[in-house]
C-alpha positions as CSV (number, residue, x, y, z in Angstrom):
1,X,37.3,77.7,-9.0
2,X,35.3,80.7,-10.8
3,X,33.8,81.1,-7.4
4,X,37.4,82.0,-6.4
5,X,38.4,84.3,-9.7
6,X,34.7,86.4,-8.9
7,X,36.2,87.0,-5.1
8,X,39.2,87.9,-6.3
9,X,38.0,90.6,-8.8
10,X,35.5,91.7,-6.2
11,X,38.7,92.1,-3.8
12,X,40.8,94.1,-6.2
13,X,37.7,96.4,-7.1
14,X,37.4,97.1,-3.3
15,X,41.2,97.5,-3.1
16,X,41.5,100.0,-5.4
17,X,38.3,101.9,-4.3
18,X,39.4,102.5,-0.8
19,X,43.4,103.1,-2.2
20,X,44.3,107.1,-1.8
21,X,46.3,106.2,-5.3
22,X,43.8,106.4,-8.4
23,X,44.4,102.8,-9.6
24,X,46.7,102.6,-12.8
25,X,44.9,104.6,-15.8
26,X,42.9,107.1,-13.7
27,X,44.1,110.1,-14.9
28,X,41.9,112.5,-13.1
29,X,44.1,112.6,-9.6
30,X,46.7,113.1,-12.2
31,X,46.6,116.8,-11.9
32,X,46.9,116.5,-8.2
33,X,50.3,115.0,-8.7
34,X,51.5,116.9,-12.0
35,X,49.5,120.2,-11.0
36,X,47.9,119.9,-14.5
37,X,44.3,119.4,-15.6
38,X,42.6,117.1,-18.1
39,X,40.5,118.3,-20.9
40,X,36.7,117.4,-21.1
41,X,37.4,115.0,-24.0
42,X,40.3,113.0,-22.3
43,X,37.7,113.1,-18.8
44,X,35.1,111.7,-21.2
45,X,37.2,109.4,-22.8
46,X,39.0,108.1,-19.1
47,X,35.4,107.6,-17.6
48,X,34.2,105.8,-20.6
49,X,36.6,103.6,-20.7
50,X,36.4,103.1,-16.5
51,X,32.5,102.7,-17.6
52,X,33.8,99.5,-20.0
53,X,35.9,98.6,-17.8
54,X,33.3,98.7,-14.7
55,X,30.5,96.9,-17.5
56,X,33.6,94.0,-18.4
57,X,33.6,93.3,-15.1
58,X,30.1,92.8,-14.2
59,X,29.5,91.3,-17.8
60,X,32.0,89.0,-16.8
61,X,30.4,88.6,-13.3
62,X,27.5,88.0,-14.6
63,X,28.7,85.7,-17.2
64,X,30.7,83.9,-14.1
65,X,27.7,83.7,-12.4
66,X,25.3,82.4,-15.1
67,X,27.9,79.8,-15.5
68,X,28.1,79.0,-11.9
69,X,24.1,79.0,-11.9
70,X,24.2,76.6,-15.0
71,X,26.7,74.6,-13.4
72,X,24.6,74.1,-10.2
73,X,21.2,73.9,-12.1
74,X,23.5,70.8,-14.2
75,X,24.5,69.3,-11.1
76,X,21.1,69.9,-9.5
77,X,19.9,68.0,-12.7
78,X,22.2,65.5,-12.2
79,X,21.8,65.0,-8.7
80,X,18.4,64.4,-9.4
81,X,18.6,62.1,-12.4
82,X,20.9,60.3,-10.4
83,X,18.5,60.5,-7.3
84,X,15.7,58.9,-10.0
85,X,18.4,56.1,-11.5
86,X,18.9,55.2,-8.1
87,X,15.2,54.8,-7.2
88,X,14.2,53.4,-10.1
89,X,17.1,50.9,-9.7
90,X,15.7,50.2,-6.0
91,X,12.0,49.9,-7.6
92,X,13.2,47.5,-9.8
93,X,15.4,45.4,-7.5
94,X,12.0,45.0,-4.9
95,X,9.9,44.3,-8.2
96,X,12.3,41.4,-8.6
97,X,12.6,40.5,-4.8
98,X,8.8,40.8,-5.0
99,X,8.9,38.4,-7.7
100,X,12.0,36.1,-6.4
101,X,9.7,36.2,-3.2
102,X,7.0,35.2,-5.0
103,X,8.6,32.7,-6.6
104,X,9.8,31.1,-3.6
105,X,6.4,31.0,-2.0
106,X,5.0,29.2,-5.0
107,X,7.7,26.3,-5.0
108,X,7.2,26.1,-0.9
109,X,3.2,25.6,-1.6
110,X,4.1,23.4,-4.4
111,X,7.0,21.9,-2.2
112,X,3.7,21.1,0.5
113,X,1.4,20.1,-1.7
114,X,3.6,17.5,-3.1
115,X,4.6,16.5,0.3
116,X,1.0,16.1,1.5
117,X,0.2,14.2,-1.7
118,X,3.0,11.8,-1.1
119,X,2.0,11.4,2.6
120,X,-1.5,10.8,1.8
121,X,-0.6,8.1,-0.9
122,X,1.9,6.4,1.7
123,X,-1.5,6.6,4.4
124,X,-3.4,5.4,1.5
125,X,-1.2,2.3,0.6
126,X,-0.6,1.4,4.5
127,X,-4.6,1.3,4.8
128,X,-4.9,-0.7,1.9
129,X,-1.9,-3.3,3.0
130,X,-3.6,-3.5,6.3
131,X,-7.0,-4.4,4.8
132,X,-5.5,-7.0,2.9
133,X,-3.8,-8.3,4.9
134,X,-7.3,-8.3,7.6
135,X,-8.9,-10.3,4.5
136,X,-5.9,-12.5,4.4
137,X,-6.1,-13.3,7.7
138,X,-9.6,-13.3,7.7
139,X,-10.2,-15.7,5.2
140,X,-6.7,-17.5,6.4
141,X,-9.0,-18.3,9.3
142,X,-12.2,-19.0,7.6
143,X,-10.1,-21.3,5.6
144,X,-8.8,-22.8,9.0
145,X,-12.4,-23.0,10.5
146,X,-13.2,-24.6,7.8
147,X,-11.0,-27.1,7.5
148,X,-11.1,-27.9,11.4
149,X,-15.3,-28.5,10.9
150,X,-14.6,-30.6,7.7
151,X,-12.0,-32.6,10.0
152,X,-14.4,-33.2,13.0
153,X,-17.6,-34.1,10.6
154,X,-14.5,-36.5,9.0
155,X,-13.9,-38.0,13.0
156,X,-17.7,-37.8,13.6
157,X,-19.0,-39.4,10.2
158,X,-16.1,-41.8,11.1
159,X,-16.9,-42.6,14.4
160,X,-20.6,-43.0,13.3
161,X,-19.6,-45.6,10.7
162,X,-17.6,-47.8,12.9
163,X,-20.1,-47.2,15.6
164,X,-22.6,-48.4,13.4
165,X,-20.6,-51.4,11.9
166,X,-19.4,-52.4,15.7
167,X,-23.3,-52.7,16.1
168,X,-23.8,-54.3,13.0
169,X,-21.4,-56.5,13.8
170,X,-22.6,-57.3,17.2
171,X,-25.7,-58.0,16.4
172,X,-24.4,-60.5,13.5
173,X,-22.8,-61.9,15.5
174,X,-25.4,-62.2,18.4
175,X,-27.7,-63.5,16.0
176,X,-25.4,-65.9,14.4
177,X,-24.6,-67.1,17.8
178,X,-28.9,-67.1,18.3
179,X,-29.2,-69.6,15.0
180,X,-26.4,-71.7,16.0
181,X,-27.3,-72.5,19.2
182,X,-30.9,-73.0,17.8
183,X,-30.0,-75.0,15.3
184,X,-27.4,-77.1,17.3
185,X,-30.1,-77.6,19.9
186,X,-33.0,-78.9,16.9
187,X,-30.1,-80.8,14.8
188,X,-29.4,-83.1,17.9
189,X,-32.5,-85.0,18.6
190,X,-33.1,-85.0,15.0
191,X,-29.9,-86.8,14.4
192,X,-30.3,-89.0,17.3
193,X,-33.8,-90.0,15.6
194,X,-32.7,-90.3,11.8
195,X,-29.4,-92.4,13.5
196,X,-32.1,-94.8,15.4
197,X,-34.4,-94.7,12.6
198,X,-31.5,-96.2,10.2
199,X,-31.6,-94.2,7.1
200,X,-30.6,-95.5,3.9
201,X,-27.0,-95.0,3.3
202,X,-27.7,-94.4,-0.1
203,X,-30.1,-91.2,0.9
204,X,-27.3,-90.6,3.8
205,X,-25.2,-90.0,1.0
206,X,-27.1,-88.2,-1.6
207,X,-28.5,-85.9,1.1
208,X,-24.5,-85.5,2.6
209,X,-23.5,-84.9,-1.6
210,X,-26.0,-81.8,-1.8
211,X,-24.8,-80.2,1.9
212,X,-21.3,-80.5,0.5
213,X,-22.7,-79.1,-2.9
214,X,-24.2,-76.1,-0.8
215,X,-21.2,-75.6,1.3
216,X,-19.0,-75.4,-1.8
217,X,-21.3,-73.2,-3.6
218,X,-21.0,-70.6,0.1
219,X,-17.6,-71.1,0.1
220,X,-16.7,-69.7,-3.7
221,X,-19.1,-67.0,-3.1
222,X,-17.2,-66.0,-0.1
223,X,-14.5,-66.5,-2.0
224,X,-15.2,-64.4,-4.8
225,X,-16.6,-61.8,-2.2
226,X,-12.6,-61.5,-0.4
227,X,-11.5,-60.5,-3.1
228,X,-13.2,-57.4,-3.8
229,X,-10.9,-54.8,-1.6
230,X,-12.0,-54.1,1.6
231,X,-13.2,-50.9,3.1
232,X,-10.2,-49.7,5.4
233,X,-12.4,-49.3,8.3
234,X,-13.2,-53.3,8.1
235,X,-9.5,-54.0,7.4
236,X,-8.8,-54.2,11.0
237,X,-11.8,-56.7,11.9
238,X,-11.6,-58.9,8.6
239,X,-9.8,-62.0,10.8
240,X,-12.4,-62.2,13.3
241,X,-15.3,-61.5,10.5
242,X,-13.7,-64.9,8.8
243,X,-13.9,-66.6,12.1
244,X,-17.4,-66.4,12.1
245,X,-17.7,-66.6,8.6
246,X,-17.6,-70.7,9.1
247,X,-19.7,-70.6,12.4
248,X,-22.7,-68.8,9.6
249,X,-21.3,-71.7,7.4
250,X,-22.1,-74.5,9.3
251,X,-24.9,-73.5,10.9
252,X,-26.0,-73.2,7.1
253,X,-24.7,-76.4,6.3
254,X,-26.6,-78.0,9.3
255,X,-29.7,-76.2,9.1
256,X,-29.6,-77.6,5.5
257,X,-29.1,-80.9,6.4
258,X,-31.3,-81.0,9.1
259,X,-34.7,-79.6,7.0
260,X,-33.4,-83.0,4.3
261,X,-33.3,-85.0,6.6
262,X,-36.9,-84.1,8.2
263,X,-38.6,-83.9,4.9
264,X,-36.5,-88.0,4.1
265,X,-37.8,-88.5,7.7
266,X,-41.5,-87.5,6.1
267,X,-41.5,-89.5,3.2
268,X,-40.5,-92.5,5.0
269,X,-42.9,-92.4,7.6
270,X,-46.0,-91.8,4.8
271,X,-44.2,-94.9,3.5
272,X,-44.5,-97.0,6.2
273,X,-47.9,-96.1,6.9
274,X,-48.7,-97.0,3.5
């Protein structure tokens, strides 16, 4: 706007220099026109007041263009406050993407970190299941083995036992059958001799009282012996161990009577002789 007003003064200045009129006020073409002349004072007086007039203007010009110099050193100013508002705005919006940026990073790493952790615990607690479970199973079978060589030195001890009673047994019984037979075979031609002889009947039946006294005496002791319990091993064989229970009993019984009846058969010969 004052850029206008200074180009339009300049314009009417120009307008009315190159005008063949003096402009309104010039009163020195006025005697050209009237055919009269000014005096010296009034000359003086028109050109000081076209001086004013000519120092109005460029006061006024130069006023204008102070202001307009103001104005564009204001805006200028302006511009540039503006210019460092704006920069200082953008400095402080990356300080705080910087720091946002930052930020994130830091909650990422902690983010991993915390991951990793938890991963490593989860690998830590699988190896640790895994090894106990190994010593379970381990020891599951140690337990196992174990028990399976307890079991066969059970069957083996067992085995050995009834191995060893079958031979006992045996051999009992062999040598039962051994006495029997021996003492069958020496009882018989003693009897035959005692019968032929003709002992007493009153030594027949003192010497037939103690056999019976013997036998009865065998027979509560065995008696008193069945009743202790019986190891379950010789549970099975107890009938057939009875059976020759009484075969022991009366080869006993006649071995018995057979050394009485010899040592009667003694005395009564030293009596005869006598």
């Amino acid at each position: 706007m004052k850029n206008k007003v200074i180009g339009i003064i300049f314009a009417t200045l120009l307008a009315a220099c190159a005008s063949d009129e003096p402009p309104p006020g010039d009163f020195e073409q006025e005697p050209a026109k009237t055919g009269k002349s000014l005096s010296p004072a009034d000359q003086s007086a028109v050109k000081a007041a076209a001086d004013e007039a000519a120092k109005n203007v460029a006061a006024e010009a130069a006023r204008l263009q102070a202001q307009q110099a103001a104005e564009l050193e204001k805006s200028r100013l302006a511009e540039i406050r503006v210019a460092e508002e704006k920069a200082e705005a953008e400095a402080k919006r990356e300080e705080a993407q910087a720091a946002a940026d930052e930020l994130a990073a830091e909650n990422d790493a902690r983010a991993r970190e915390q991951a990793s952790a938890r991963e490593a615990m989860a690998k830590q607690a699988e190896e640790e299941a895994a090894l106990l479970k190994s010593r379970a199973n381990a020891q599951e079978k140690s337990r196992m083995q174990a028990a399976r060589e307890k079991a066969a030195r059970a069957e083996t001890d067992a085995a050995a036992r009834h191995e060893a009673e079958n031979a006992a047994r045996a051999t009992r019984e062999q040598r039962a059958e051994a006495a029997l037979e021996t003492e069958v075979a020496n009882a018989a031609p003693v009897d035959a001799a005692v019968n032929s002889a003709g002992m007493p009947a009153q030594e027949k039946s003192s010497g037939d009282t103690q056999a019976e006294s013997a036998v009865a005496n065998i027979e509560d002791a065995l008696d008193k012996a069945s009743d202790v319990a019986p190891i379950p091993e010789q549970k099975a064989a107890r009938k057939f161990n009875w059976q020759w229970l009484w075969v022991v009993l009366l080869v006993v019984a006649v071995g018995w009577l057979w050394k009485k009846r010899k040592s009667d058969q003694k005395n009564d010969n030293s009596t005869a002789d006598v």
